[in-house]
PDB file of N, H, CA, C and O in Angstrom:
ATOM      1  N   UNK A   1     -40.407 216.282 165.871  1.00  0.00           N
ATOM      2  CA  UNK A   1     -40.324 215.830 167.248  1.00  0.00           C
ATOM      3  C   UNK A   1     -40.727 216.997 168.137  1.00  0.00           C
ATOM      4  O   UNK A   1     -40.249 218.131 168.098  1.00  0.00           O
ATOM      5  N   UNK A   2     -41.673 216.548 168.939  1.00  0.00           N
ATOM      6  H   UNK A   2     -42.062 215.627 168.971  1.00  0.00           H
ATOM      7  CA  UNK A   2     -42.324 218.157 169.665  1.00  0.00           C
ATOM      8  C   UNK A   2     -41.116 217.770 171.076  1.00  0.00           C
ATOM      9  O   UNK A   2     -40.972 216.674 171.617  1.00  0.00           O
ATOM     10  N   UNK A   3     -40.581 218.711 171.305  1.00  0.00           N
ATOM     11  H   UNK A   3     -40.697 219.602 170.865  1.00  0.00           H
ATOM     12  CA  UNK A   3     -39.861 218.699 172.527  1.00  0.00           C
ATOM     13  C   UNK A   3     -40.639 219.909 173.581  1.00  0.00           C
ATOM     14  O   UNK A   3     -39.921 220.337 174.485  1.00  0.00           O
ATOM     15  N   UNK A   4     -42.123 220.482 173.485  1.00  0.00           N
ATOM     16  H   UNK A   4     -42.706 220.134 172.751  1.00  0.00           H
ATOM     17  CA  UNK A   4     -42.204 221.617 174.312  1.00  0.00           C
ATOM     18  C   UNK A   4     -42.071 221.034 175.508  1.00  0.00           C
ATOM     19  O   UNK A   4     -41.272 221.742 176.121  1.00  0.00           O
ATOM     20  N   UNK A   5     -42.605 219.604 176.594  1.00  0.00           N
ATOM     21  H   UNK A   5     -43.254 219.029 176.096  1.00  0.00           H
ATOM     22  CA  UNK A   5     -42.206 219.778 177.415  1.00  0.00           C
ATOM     23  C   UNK A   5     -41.087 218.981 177.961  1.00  0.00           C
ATOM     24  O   UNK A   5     -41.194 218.173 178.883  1.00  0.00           O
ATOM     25  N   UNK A   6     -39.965 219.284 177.293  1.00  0.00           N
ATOM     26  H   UNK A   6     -39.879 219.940 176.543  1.00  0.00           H
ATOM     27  CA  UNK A   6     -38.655 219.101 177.568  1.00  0.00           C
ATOM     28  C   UNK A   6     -37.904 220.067 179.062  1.00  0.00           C
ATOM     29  O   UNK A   6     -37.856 221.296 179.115  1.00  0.00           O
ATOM     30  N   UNK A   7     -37.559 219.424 179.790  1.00  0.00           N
ATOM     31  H   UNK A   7     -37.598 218.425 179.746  1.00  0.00           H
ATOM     32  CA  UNK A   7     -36.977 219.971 181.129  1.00  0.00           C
ATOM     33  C   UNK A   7     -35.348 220.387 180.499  1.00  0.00           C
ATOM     34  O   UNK A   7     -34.724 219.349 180.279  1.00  0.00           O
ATOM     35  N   UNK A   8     -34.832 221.197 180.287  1.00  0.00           N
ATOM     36  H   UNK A   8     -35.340 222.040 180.466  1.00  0.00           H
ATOM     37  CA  UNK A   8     -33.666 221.093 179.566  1.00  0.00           C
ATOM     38  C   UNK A   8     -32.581 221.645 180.934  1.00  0.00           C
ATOM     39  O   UNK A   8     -32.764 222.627 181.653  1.00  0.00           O
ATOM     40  N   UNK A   9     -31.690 220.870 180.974  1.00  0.00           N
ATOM     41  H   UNK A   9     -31.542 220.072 180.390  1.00  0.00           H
ATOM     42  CA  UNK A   9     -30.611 221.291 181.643  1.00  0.00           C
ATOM     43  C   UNK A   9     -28.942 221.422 181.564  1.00  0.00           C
ATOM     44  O   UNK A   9     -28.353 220.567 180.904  1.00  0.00           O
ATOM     45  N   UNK A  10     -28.337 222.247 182.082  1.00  0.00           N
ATOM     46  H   UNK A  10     -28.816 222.942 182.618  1.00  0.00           H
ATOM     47  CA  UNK A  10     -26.836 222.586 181.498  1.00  0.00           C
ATOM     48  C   UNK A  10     -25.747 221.189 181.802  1.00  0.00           C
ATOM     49  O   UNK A  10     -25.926 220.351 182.686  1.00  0.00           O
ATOM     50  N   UNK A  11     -24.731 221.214 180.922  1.00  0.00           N
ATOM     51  H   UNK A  11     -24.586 221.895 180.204  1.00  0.00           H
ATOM     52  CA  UNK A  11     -24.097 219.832 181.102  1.00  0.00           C
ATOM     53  C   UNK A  11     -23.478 220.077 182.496  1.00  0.00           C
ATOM     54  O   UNK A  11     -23.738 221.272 182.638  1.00  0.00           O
ATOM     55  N   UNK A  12     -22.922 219.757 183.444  1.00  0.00           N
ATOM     56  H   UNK A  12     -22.710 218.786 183.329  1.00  0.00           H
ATOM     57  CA  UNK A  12     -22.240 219.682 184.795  1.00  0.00           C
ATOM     58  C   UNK A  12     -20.920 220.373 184.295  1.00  0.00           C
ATOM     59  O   UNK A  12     -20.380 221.168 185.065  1.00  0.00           O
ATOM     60  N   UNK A  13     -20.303 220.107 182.943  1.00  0.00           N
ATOM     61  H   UNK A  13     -20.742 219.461 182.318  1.00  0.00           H
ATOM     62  CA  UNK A  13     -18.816 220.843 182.681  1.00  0.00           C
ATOM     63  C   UNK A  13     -18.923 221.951 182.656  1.00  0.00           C
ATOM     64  O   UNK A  13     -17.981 222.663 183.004  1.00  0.00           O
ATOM     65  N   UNK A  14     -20.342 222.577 182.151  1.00  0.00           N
ATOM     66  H   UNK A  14     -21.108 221.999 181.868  1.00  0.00           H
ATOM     67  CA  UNK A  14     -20.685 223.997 182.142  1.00  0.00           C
ATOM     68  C   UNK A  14     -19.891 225.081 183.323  1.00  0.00           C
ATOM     69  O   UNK A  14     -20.475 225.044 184.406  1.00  0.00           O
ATOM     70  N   UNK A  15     -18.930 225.829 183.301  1.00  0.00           N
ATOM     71  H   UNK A  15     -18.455 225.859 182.421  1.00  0.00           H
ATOM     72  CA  UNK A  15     -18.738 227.058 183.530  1.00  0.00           C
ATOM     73  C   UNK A  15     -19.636 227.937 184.245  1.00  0.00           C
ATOM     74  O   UNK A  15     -20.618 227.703 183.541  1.00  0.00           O
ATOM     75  N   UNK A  16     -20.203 229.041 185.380  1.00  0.00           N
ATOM     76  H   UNK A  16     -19.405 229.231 185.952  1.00  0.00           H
ATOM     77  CA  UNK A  16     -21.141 229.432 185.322  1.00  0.00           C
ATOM     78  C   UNK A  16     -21.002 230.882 184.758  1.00  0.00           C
ATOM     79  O   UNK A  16     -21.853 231.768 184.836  1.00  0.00           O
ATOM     80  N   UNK A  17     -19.900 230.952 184.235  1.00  0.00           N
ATOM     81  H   UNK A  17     -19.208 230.233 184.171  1.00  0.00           H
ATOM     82  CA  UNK A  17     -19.476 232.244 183.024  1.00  0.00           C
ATOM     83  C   UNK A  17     -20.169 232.187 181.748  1.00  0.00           C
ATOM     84  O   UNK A  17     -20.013 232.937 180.784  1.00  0.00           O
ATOM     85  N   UNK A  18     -20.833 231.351 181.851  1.00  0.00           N
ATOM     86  H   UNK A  18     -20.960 230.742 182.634  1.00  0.00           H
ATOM     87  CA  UNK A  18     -21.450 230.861 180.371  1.00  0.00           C
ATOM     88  C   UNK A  18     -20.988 230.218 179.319  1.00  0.00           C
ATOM     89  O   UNK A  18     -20.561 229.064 179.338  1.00  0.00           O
ATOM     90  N   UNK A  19     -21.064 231.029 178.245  1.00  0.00           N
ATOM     91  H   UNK A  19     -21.411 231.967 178.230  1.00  0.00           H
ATOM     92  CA  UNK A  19     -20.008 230.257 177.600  1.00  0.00           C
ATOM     93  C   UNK A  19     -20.650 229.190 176.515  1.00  0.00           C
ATOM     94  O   UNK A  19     -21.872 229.051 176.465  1.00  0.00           O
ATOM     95  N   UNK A  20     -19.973 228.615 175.848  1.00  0.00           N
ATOM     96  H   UNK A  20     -18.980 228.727 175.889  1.00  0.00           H
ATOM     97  CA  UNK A  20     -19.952 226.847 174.596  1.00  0.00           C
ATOM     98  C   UNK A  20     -20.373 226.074 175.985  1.00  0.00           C
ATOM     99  O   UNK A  20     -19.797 225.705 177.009  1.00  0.00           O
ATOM    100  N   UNK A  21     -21.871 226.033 175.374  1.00  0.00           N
ATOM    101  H   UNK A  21     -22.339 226.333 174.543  1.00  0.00           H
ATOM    102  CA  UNK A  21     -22.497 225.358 176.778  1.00  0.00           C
ATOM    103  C   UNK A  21     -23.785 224.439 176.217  1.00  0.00           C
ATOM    104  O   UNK A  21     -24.691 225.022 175.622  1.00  0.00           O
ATOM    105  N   UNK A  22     -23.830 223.278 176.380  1.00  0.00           N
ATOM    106  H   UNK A  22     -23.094 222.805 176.863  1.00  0.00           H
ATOM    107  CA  UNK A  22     -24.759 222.403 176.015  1.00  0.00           C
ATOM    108  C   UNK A  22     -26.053 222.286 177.017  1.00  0.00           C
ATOM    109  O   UNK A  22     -25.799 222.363 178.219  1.00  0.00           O
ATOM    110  N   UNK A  23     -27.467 222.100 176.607  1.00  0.00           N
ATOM    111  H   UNK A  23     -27.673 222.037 175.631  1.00  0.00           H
ATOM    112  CA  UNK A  23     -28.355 221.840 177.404  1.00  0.00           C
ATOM    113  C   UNK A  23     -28.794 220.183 177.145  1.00  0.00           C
ATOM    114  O   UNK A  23     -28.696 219.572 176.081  1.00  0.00           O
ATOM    115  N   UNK A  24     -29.184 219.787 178.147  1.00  0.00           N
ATOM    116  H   UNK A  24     -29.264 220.283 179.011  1.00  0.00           H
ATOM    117  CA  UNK A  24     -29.768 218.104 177.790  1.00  0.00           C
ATOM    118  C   UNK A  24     -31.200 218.007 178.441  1.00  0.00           C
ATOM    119  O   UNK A  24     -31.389 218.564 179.523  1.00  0.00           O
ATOM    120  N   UNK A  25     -32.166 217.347 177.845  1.00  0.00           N
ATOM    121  H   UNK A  25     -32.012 216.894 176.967  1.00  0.00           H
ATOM    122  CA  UNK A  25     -33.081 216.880 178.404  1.00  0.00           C
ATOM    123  C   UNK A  25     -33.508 215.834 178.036  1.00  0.00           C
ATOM    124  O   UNK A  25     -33.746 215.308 176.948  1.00  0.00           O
ATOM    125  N   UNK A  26     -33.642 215.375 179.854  1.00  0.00           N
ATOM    126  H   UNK A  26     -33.448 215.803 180.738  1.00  0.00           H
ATOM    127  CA  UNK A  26     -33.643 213.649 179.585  1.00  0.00           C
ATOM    128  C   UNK A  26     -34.812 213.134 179.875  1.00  0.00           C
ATOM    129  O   UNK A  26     -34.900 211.906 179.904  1.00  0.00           O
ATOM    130  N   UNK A  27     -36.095 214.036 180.183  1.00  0.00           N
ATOM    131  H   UNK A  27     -36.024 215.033 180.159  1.00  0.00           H
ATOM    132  CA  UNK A  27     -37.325 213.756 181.267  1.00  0.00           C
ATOM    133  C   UNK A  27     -38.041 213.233 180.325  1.00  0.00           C
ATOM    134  O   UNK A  27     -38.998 212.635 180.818  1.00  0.00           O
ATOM    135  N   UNK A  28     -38.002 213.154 178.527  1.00  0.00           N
ATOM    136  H   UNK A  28     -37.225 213.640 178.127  1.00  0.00           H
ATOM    137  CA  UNK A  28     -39.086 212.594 177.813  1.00  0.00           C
ATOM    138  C   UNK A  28     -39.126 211.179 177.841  1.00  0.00           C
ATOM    139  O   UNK A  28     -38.144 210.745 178.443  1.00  0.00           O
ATOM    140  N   UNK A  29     -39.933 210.227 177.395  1.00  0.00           N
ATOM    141  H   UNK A  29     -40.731 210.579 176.906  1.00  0.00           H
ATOM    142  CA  UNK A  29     -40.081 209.447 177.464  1.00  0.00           C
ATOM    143  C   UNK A  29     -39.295 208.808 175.749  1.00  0.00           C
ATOM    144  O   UNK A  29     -39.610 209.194 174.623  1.00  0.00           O
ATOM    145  N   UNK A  30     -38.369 207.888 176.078  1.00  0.00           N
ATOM    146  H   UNK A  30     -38.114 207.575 176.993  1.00  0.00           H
ATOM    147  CA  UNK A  30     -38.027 207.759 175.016  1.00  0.00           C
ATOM    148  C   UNK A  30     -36.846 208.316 173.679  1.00  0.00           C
ATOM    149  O   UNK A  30     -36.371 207.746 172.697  1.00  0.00           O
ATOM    150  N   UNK A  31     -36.744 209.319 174.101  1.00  0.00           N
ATOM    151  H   UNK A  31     -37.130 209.782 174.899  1.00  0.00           H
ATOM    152  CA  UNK A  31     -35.859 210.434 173.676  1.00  0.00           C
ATOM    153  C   UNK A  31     -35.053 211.184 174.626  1.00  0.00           C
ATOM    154  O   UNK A  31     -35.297 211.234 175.832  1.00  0.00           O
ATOM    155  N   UNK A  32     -33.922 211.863 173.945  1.00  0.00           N
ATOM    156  H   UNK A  32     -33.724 211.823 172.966  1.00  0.00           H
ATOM    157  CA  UNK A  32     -33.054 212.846 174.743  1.00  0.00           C
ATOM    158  C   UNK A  32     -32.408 213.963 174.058  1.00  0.00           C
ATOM    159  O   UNK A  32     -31.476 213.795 173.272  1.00  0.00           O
ATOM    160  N   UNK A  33     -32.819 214.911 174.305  1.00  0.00           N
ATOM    161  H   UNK A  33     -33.576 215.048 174.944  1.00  0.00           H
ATOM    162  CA  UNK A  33     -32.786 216.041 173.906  1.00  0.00           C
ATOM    163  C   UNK A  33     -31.358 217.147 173.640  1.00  0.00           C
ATOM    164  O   UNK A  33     -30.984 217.429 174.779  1.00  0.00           O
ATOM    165  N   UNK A  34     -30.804 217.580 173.023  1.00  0.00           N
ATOM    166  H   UNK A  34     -31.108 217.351 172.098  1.00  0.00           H
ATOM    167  CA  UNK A  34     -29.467 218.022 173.255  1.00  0.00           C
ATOM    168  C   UNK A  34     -29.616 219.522 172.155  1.00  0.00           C
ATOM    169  O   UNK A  34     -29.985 219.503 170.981  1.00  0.00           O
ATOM    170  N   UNK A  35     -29.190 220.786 172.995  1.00  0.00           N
ATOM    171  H   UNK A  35     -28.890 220.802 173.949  1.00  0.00           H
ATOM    172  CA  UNK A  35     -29.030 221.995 171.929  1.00  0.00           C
ATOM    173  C   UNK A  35     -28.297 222.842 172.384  1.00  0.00           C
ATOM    174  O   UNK A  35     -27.505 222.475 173.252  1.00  0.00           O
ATOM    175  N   UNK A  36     -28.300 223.690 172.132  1.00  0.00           N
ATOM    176  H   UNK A  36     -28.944 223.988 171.427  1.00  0.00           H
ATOM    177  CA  UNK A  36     -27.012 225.373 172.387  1.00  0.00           C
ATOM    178  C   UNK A  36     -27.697 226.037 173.165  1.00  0.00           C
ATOM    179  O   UNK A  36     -28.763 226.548 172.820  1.00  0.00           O
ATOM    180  N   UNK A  37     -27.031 226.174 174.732  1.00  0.00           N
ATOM    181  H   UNK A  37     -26.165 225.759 175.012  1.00  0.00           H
ATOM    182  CA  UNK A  37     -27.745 226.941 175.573  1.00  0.00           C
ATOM    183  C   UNK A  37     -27.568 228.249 175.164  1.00  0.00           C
ATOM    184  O   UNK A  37     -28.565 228.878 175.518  1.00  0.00           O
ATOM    185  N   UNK A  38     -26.659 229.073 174.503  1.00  0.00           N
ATOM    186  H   UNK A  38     -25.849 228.562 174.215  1.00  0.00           H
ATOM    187  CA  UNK A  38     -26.769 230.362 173.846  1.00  0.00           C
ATOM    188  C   UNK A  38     -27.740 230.070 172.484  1.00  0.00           C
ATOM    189  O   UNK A  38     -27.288 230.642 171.492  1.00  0.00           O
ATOM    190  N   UNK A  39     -29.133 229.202 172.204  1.00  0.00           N
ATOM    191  H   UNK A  39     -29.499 228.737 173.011  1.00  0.00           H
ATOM    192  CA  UNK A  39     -29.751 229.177 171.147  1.00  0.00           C
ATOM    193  C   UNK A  39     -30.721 228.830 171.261  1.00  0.00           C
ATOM    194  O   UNK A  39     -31.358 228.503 170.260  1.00  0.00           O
ATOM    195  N   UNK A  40     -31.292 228.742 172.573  1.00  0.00           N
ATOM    196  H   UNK A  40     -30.774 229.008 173.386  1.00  0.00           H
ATOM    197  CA  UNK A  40     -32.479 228.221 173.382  1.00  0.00           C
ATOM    198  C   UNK A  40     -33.812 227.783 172.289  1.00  0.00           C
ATOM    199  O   UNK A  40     -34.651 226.889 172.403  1.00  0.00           O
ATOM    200  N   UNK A  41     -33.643 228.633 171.398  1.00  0.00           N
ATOM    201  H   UNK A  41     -32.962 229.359 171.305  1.00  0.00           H
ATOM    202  CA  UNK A  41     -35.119 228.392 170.407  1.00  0.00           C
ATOM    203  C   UNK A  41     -34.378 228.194 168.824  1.00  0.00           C
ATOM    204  O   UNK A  41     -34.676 228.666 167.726  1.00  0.00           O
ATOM    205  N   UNK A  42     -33.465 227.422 169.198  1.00  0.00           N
ATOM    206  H   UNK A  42     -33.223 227.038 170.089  1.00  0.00           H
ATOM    207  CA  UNK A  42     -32.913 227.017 167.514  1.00  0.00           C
ATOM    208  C   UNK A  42     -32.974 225.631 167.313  1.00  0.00           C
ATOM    209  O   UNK A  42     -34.069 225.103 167.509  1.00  0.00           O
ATOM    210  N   UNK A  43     -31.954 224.871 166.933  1.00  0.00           N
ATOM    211  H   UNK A  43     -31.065 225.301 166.774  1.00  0.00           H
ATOM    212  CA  UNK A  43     -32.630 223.443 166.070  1.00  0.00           C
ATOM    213  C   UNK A  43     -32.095 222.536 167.850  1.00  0.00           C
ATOM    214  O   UNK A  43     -31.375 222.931 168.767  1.00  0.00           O
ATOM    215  N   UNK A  44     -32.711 221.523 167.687  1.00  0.00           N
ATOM    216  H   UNK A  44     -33.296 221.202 166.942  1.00  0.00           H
ATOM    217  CA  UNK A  44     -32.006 220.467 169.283  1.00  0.00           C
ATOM    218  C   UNK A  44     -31.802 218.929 168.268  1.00  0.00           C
ATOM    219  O   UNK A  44     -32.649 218.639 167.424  1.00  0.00           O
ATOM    220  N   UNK A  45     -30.849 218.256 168.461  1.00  0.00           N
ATOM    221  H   UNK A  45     -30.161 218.492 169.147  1.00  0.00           H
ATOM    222  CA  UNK A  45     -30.824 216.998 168.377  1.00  0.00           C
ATOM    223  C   UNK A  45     -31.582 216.467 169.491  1.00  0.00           C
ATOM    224  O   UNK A  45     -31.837 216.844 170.635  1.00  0.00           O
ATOM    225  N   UNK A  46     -31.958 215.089 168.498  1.00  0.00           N
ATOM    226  H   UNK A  46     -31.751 214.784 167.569  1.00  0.00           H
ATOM    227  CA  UNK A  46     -32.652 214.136 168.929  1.00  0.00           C
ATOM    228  C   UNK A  46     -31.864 212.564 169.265  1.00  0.00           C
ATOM    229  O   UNK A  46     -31.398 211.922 168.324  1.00  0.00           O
ATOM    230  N   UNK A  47     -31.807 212.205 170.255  1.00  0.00           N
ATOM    231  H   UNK A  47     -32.186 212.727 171.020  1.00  0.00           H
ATOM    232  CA  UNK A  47     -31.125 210.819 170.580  1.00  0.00           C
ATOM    233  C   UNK A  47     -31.687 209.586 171.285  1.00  0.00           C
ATOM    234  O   UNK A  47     -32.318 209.854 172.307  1.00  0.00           O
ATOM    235  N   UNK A  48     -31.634 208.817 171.094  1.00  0.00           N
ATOM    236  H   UNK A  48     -31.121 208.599 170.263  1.00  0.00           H
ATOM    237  CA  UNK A  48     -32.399 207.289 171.896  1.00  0.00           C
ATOM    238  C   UNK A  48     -31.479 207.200 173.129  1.00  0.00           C
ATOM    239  O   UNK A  48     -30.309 207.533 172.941  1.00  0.00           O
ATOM    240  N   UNK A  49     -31.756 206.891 174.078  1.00  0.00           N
ATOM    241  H   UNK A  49     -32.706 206.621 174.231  1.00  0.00           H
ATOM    242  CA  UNK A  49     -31.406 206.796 175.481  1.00  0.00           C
ATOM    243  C   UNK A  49     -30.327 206.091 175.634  1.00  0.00           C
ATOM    244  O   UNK A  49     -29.521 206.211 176.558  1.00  0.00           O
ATOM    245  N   UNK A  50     -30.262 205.154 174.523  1.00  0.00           N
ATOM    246  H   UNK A  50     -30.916 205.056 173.773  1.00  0.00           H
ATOM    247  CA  UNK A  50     -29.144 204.182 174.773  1.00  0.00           C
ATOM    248  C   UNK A  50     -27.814 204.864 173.843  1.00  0.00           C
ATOM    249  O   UNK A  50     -26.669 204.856 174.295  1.00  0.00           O
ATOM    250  N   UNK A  51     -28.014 205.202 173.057  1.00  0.00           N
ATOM    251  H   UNK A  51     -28.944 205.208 172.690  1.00  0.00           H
ATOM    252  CA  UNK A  51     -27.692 205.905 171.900  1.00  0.00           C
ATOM    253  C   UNK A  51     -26.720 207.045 173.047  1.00  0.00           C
ATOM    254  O   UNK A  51     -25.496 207.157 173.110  1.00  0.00           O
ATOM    255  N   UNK A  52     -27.725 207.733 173.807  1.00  0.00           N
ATOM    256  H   UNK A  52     -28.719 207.642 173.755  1.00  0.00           H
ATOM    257  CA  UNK A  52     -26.588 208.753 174.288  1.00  0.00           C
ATOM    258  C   UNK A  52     -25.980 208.086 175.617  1.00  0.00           C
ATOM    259  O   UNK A  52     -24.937 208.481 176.138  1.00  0.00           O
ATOM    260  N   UNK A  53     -26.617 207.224 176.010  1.00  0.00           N
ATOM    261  H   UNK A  53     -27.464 206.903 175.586  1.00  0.00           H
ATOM    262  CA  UNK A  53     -25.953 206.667 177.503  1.00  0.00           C
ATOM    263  C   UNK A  53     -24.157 206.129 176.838  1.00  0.00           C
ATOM    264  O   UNK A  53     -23.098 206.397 177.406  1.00  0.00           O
ATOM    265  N   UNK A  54     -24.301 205.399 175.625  1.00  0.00           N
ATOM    266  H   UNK A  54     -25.160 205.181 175.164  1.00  0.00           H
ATOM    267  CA  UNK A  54     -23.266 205.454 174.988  1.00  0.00           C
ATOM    268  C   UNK A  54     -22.504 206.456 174.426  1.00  0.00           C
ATOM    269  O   UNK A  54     -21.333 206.116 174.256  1.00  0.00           O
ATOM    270  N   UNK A  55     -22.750 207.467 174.115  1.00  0.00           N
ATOM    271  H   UNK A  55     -23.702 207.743 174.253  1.00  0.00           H
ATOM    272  CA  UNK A  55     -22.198 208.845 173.720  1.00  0.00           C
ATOM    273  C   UNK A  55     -21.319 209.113 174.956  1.00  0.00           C
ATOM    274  O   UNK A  55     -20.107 208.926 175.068  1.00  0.00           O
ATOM    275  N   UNK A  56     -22.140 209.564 175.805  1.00  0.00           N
ATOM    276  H   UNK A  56     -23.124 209.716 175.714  1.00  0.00           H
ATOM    277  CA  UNK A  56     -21.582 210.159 177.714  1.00  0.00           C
ATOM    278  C   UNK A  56     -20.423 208.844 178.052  1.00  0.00           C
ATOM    279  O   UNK A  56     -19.219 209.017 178.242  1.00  0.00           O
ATOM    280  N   UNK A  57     -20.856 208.048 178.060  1.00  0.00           N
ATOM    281  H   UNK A  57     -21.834 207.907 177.905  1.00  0.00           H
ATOM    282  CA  UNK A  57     -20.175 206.757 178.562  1.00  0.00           C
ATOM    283  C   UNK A  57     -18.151 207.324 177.631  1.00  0.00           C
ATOM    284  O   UNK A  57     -17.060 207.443 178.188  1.00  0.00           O
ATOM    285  N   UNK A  58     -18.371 207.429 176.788  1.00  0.00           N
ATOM    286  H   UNK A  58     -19.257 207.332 176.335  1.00  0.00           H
ATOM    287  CA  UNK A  58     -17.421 207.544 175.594  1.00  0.00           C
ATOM    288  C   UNK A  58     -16.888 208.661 176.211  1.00  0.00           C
ATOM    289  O   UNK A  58     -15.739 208.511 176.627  1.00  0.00           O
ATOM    290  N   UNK A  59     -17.309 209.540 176.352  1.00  0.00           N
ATOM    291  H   UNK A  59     -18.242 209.662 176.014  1.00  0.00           H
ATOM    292  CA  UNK A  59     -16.853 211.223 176.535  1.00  0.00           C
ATOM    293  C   UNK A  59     -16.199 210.810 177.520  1.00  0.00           C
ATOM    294  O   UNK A  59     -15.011 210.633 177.250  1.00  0.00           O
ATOM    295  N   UNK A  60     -16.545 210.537 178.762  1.00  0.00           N
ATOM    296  H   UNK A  60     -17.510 210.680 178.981  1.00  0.00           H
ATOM    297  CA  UNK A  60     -16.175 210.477 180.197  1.00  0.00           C
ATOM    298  C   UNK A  60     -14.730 209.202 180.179  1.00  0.00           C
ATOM    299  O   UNK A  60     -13.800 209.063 180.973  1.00  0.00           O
ATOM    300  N   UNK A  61     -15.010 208.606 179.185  1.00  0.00           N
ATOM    301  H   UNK A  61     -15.766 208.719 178.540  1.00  0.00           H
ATOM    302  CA  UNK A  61     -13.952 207.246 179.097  1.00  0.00           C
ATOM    303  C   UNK A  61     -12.711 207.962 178.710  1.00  0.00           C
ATOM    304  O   UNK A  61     -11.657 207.641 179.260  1.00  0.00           O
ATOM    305  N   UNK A  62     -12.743 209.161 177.568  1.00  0.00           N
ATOM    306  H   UNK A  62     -13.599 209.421 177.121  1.00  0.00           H
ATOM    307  CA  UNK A  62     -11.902 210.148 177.149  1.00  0.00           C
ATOM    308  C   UNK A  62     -11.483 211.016 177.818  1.00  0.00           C
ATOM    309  O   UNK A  62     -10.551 211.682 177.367  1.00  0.00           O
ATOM    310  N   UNK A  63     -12.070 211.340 179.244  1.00  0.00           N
ATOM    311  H   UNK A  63     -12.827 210.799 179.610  1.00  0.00           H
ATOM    312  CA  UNK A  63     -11.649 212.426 179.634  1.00  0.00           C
ATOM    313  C   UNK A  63     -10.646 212.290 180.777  1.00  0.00           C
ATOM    314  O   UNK A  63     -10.136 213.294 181.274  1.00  0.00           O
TER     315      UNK A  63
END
């Protein structure tokens, strides 16, 4: 999955201390992007839109 032009951005819970910090990018067509903002060039999951709209949906229902 080529993600180079992936817009990647920090989750909103993010800290600006840094920190266990997730990046997301949602600008591809089709896909959504998720990796370790302390790992910028290491592995990223891959997710279907609906797939994570349900993920977030879940998190936020939990929180």
């Amino acid at each position: 999955m080529d993600l180079i032009d992936a817009t990647w951005r920090k989750s909103t819970r993010s800290g600006s201390s840094g920190g266990d910090c997730v990046e997301v990018a949602d600008n591809l067509s089709g896909i959504v992007g998720v990796r370790d903002s302390k790992d910028p060039d290491g592995p990223a999951l891959v997710f279907g839109p609906a797939s994570w709209r349900a993920f977030v949906t879940e998190v936020a229902r939990r929180s």
